[in-house]
C-alpha positions in Angstrom: -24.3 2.6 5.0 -27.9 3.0 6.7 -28.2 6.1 4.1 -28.2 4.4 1.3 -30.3 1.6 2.8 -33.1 4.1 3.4 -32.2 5.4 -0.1 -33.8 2.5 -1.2 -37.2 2.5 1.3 -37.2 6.2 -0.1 -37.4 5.4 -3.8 -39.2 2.3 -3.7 -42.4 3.8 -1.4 -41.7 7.4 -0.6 -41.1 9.0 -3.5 -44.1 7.8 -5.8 -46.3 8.8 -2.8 -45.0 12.2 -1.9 -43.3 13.8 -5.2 -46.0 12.7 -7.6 -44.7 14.6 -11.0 -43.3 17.4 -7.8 -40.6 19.7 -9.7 -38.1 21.3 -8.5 -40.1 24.4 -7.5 -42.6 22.4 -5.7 -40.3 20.4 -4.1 -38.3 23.6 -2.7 -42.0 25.5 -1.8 -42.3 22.0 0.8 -39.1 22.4 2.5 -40.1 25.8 3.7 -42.7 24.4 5.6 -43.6 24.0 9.1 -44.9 20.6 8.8 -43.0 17.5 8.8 -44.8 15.6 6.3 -44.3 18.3 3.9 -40.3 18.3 4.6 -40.2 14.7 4.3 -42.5 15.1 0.7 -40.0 18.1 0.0 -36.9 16.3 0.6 -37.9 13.4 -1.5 -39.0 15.3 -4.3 -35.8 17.5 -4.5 -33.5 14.2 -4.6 -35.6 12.7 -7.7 -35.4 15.8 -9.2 -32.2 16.0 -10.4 -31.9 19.8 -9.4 -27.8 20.6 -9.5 -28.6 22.2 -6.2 -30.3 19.6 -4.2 -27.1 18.0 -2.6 -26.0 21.2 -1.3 -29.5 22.3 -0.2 -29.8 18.9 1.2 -26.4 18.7 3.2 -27.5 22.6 4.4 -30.5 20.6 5.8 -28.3 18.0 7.4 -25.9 20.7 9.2 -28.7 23.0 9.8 -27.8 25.8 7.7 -31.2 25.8 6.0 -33.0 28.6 7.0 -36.7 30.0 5.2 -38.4 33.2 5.1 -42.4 33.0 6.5 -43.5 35.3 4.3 -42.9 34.4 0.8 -41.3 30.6 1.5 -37.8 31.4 0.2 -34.9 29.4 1.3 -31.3 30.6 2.0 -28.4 28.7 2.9 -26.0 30.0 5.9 -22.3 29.9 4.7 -19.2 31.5 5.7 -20.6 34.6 7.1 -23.2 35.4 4.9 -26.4 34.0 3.0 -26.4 32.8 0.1 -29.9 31.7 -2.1 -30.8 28.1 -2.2 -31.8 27.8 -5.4 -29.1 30.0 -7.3 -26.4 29.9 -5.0 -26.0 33.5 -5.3 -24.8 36.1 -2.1 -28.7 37.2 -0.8 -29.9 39.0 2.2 -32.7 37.9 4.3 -35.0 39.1 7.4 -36.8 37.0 10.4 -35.9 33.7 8.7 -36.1 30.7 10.6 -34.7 27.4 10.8 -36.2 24.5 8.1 -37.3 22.2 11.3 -35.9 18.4 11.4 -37.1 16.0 13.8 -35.4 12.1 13.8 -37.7 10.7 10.8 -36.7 13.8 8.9 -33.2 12.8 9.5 -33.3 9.8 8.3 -35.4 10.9 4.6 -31.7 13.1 4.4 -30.0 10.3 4.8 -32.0 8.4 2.3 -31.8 11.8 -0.2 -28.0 12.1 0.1 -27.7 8.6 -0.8 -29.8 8.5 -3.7 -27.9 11.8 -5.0 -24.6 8.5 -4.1 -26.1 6.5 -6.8 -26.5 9.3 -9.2 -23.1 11.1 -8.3 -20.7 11.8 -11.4 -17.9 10.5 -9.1 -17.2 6.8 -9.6 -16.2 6.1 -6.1 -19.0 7.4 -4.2 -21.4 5.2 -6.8 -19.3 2.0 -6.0 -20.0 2.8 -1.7 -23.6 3.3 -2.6 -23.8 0.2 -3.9 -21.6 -1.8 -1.7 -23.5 -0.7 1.0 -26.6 -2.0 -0.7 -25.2 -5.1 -1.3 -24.5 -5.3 2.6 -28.1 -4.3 3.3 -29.8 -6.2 1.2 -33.1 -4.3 1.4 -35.8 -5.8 -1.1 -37.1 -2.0 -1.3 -33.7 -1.0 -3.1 -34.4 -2.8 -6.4 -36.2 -0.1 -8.2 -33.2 2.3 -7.5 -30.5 -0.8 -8.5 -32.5 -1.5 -11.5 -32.5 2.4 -12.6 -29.1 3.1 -11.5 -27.9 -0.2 -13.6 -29.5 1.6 -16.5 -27.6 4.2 -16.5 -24.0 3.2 -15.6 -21.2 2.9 -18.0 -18.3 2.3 -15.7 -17.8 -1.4 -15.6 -16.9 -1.7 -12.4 -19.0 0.1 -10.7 -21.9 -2.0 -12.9 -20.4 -4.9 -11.6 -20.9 -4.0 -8.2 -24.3 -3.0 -8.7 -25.3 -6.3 -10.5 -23.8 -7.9 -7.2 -26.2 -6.1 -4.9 -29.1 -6.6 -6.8 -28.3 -10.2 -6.8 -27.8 -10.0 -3.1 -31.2 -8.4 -2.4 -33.1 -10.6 -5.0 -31.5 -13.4 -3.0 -32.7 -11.6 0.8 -36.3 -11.2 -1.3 -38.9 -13.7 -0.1 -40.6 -15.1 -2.6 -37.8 -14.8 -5.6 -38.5 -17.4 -8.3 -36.3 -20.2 -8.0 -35.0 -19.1 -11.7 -34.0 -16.0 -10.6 -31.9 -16.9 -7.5 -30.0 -19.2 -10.0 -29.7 -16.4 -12.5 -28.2 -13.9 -9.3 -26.1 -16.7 -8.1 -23.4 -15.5 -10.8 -23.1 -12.1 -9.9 -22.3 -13.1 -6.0 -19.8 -15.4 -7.5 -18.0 -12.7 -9.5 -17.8 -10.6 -6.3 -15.6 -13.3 -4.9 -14.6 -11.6 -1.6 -15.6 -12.9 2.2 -19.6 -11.3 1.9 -20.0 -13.4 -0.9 -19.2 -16.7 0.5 -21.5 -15.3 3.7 -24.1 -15.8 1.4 -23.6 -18.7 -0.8 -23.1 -20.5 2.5 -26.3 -19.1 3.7 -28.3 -20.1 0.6 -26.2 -24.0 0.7 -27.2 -24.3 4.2 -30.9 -22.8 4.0 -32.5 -22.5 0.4 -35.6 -24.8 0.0 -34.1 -25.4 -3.2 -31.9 -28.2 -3.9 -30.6 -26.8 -7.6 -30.0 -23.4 -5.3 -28.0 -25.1 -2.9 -25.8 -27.3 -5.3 -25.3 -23.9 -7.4 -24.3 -22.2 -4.2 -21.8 -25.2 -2.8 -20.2 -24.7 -6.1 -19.8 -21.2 -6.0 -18.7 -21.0 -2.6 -15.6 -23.7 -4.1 -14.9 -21.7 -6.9 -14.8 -18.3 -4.6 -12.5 -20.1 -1.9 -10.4 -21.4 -5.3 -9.7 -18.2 -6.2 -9.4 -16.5 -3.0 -6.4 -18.8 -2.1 -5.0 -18.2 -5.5 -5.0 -14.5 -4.5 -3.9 -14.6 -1.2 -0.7 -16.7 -2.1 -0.4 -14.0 -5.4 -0.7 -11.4 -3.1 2.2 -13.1 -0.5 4.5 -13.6 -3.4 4.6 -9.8 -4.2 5.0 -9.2 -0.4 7.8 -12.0 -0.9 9.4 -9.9 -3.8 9.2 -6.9 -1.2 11.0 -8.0 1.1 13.5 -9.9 -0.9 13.8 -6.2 -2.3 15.3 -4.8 1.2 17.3 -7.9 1.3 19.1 -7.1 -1.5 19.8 -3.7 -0.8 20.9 -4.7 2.3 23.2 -7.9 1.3 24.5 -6.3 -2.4 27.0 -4.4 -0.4 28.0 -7.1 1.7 28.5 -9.1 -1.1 31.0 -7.4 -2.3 33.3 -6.3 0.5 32.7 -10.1 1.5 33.4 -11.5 -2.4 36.7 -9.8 -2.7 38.4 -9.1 0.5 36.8 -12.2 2.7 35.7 -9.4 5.2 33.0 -10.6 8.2 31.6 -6.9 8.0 29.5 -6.6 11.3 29.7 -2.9 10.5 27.6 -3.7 7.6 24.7 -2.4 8.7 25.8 1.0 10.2 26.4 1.8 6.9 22.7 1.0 6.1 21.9 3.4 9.6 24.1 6.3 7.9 22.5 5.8 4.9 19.0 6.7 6.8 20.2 9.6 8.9 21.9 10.9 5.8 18.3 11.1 4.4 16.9 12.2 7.5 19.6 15.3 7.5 19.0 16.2 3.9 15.0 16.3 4.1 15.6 18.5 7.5 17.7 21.2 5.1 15.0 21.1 2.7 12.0 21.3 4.8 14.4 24.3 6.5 15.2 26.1 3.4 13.8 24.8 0.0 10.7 23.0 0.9 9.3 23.2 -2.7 12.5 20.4 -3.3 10.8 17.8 -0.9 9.3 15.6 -3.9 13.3 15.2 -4.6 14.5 15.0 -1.5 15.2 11.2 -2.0 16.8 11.7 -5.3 19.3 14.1 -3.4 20.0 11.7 -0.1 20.8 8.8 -2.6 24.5 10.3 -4.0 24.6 11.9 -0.6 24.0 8.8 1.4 26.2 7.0 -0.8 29.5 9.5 -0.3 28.8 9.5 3.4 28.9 5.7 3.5 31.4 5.1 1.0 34.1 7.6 2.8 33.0 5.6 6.5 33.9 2.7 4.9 36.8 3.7 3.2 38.3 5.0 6.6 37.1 1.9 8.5 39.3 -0.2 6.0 42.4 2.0 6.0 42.2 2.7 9.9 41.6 -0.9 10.7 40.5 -4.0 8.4 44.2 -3.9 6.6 45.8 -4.3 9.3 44.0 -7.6 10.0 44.0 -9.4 6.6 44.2 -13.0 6.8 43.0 -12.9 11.1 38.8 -13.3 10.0 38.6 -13.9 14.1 39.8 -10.4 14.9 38.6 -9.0 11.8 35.1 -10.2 13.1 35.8 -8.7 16.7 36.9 -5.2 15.2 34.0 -4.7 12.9 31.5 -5.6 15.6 33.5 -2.9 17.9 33.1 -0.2 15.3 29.3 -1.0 14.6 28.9 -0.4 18.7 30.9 3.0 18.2 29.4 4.1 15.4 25.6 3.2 17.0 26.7 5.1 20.0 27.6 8.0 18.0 24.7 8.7 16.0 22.5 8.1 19.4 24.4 10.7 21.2 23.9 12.9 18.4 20.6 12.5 17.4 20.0 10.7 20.6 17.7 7.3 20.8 14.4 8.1 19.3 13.2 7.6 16.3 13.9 9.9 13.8 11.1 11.5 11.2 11.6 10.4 7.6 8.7 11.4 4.9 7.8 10.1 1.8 7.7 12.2 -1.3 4.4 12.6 -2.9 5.0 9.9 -6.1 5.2 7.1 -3.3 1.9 8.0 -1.7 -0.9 5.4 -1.9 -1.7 2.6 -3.1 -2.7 0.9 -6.7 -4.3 -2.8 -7.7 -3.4 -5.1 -10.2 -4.6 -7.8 -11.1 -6.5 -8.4 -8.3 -3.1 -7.1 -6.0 -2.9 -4.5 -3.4 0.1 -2.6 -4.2 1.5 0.4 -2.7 3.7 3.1 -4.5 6.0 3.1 -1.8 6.9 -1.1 -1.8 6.9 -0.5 -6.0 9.4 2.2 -6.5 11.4 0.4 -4.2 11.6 -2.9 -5.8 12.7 -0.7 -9.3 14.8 0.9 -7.2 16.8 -2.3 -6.1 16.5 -3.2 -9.4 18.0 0.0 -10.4 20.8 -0.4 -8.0 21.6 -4.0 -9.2 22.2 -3.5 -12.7 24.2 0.0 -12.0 26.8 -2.3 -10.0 26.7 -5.3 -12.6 27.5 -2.6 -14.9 30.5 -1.5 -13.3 31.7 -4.9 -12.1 31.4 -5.8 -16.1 32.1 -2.6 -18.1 34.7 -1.0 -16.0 38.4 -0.8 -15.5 37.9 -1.0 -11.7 34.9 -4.0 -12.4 37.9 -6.0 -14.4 40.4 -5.1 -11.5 37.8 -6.1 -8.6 36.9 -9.7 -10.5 40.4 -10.1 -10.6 41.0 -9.6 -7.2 38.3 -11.6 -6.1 39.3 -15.0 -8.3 43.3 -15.0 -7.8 44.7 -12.1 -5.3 48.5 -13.1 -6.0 47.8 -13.3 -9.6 46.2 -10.0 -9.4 49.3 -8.2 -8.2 51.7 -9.9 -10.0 50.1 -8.6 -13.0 50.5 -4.9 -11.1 46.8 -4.3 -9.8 47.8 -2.7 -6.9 45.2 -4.8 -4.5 44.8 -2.4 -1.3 44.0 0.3 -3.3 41.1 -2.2 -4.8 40.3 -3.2 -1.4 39.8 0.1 -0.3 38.0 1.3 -3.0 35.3 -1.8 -3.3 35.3 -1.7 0.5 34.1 1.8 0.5 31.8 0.6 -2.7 30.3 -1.7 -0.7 29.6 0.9 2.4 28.2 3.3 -0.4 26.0 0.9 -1.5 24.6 0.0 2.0 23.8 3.9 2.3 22.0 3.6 -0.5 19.9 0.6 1.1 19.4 3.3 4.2 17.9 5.9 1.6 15.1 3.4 0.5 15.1 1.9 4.1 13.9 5.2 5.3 10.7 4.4 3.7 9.4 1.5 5.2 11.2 1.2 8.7 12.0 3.6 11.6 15.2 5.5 11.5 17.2 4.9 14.7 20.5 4.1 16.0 19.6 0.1 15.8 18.3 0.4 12.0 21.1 -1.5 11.0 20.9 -4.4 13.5 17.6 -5.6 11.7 19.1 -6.2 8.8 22.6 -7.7 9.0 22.1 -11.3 9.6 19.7 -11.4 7.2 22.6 -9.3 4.4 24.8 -12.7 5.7 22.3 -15.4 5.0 21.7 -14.1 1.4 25.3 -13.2 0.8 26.0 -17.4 1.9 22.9 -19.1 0.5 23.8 -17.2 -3.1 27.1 -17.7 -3.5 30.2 -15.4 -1.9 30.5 -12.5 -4.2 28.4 -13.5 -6.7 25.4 -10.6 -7.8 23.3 -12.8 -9.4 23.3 -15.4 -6.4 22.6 -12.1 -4.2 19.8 -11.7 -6.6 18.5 -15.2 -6.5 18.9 -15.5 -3.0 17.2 -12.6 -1.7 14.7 -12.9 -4.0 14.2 -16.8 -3.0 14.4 -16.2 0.8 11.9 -13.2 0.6 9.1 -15.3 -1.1 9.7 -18.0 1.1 9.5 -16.2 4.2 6.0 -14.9 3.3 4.8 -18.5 1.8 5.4 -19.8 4.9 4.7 -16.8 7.8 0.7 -18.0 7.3 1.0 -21.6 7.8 4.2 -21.0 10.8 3.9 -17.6 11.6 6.6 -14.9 11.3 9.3 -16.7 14.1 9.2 -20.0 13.1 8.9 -19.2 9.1 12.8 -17.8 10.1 13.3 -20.4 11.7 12.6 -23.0 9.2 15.0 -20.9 6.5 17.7 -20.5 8.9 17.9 -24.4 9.5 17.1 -24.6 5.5 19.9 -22.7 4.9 21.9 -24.6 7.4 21.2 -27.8 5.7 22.1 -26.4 1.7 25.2 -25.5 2.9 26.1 -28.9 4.1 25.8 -29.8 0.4 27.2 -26.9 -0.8 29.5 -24.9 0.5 30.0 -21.8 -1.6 26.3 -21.4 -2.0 23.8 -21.7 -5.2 26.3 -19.7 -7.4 29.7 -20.7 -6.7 33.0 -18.1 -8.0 35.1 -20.1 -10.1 39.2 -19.4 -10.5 42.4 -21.1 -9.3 42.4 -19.5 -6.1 39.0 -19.6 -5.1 38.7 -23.4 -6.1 42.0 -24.4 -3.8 
């Protein structure tokens, strides 16, 4: 930051004083010099010459890599092992050279140099730091280099930030015309973030001038406006995040829940298996194919989902069907299995956290619309997506959909007309369980892999499943979705405990009115 700062002292006083019409070769001829002044005059001349070479000559300088030869003034840069030629760049020999010298105020003209070569850098980002930082500085010596570098720029942010710090240092200038601290006042308004509003309130509280400081209180409203509208913006997509995970976690529990009126408190072991599952697979491919790991979650997904699916499958053949109809010791079972099965993976993999990566496609981080948004939350909210209508699609389109829904709506009706309902119990059981693995695969992601994965997720998977309707996906939808923005509308007004609190005691109260949630099954038997 204090580089491009003295960028500006450098362009505004030193240069025109030092590098007077210097070229390239001039400027070069100074650096090898055992005087200061002439280092300084070199350095400056060499950053407004526009030399491809000066910001590697210059950052030589800074390391102390620069090196000249007494007797003729050339200049070679140490790198690697070797010399190579300042000016050319090309591999060069040299004898009794000596160090180009550098004292603090030397130092500081770099620092000044680099950050010119910031403004004038082909690379968009590094432009938008320079001025950023110049809007922070708010030295009245920048403007020439703002007013030159505004000249030249085509990419629209970047300009914008630009216009923003030369309104900022017109602003900081004593002596700006009251018609031109009106003018900047826009441009700080447009930057809308927290150092805008630092200085609208500065000129409200301080400017001599009245029309200043009505402009200013106006602009600070309209800033805070929109920063409110972003923050909330920004809270509902964190909302929609989350009410992602719920989903994954509560789809599967809708189902098992839906058809067979299971309390699964195994539920979310299946989500645990899910992870290790992932966890295993990106080990064997780090181990033996580590060119795959980009698809490593592609390949845990089918392989989380069998591993699940045939743990579920098991858990309802070895125990649930013997305790249809007894939710009391259907409860008590499940939680026993979810204690066995925690135990088991912690004995194997014992109790740390285990090491999941992320593939290189949900790396980083995006904005739109004004929104923060990382790869990692995005794919994962398609993903749920995804998962969703792949189930509506077989609960609609498919033999074993039409043979679940029937279940679900009459039982006895069901296998009177032959559906031969433990088999369907067993098989949307271990659907169910398949799916939660799936929710471990994306899980994996955003939360740590360990033997309590599951735990953090399973009374949350029974509020949705309840508040949307039992069995019902598009009350699972709903309610995730509705409980997820929720929660994050009201952790900054509460804070995270009591924002779950107030849901919980929401959810409480809905219920009271009705019963079978916002989406209620209809059919003879789940109507009696």
């Amino acid at each position: 930051m204090i580089r491009i700062l003295l960028l500006s002292l450098l362009l505004g006083l030193a240069a025109p004083a030092l590098a007077q019409d210097a070229g390239p070769a001039d400027a070069y001829a100074r650096l090898a010099s055992d005087s200061y002044g002439d280092i300084e005059a070199g350095i400056a001349g060499l950053a407004a010459s526009g030399e491809p070479r000066a910001g590697a000559v210059l950052a030589a300088l800074a390391d102390g890599r620069l090196l000249y030869r007494p007797a003729d003034r050339a200049l070679f840069i140490k790198q690697g092992g070797g010399l190579v030629d300042a000016r050319t760049g090309a591999p060069a020999q040299g004898d009794g050279l000596k160090p180009v010298r550098a004292n603090n105020k030397i130092r500081r003209a770099l620092d000044a140099a680099q950050g010119q070569l910031n403004l004038a850098s082909p690379d968009p980002g590094k432009r938008r730091e320079a001025a950023d930082a110049v809007f922070k500085a708010r030295d009245p010596v920048a403007l020439p280099a703002l007013d030159a570098a505004l000249g030249r720029e085509s990419d629209a942010g970047v300009k914008r930030a630009l216009a923003a710090a030369r309104a900022a240092v017109l602003l900081a200038k004593p002596g700006t015309p009251e018609a031109d601290r009106l003018a900047a006042l826009p441009a700080i308004q447009a930057r809308g973030d927290g150092d805008a509003i630092a200085i609208l309130r500065g000129l409200a509280a301080g400017d001599p001038s009245e029309a200043v400081k009505a402009a200013a209180a106006r602009g600070i409203q309209a800033v805070e406006t929109r920063l409110a509208v972003a923050a909330a913006a920004q809270n509902v997509w964190y909302g929609i995040s989350l009410g992602s995970v719920l989903l994954l976690a509560a789809i599967g529990l809708a189902i098992t829940f839906g058809v067979m009126g299971i309390i699964n408190m195994a539920h979310g072991e299946m989500v645990m298996l899910g992870a290790y599952t992932t966890y295993l697979v990106q080990d064997a491919i780090r181990t033996h194919a580590p060119g795959l790991f980009d698809w490593s979650l592609a390949i845990s997904i089918p392989c989380a989902f069998l591993v699940a699916g045939a743990v579920g499958v098991a858990i309802e053949r070895g125990i649930i069907r013997f305790l249809y109809g007894r939710p009391l010791e259907t409860l008590l079972a499940t939680f026993g299995v979810s204690l066995i099965l925690q135990q088991s993976v912690r004995s194997i993999f014992g109790p740390t956290n285990r090491e999941v990566g992320s593939p290189a496609f949900m790396s980083g981080s995006f904005d739109f619309a004004g929104l923060a948004i990382t790869w990692g939350r995005m794919w994962i909210v398609l993903f749920a997506l995804g998962v969703f209508l792949g189930l509506l699609f077989v609960l609609r389109k498919t033999s074993f959909g039409l043979k679940t829904r029937a279940v679900t709506q009459n039982r006895r009706m069901a296998a009177a007309m032959g559906i031969r309902t433990p088999w369907v119990d067993a098989m949307t059981f271990g659907l169910g369980s398949g799916i939660a693995g799936i929710a471990g695969v994306a899980l994996s992601q955003i939360d740590n892999v360990s033997p309590n994965l599951g735990q953090g997720y399973i009374i949350d998977s029974f509020l949705v499943v309840v508040f949307g309707g039992v069995g019902n996906l598009w009350g699972t939808l709903v309610a995730a979705l509705t409980l997820g923005v929720a929660n994050k509308l009201f952790e900054p007004y509460f804070g995270a405990v009591l924002a779950k609190i107030a849901l919980l005691i929401f959810i409480i109260l809905f219920i009271q009115k009705r019963p079978r949630g916002l989406f209620a099954l209809k059919g003879r038997a789940v109507e009696s």
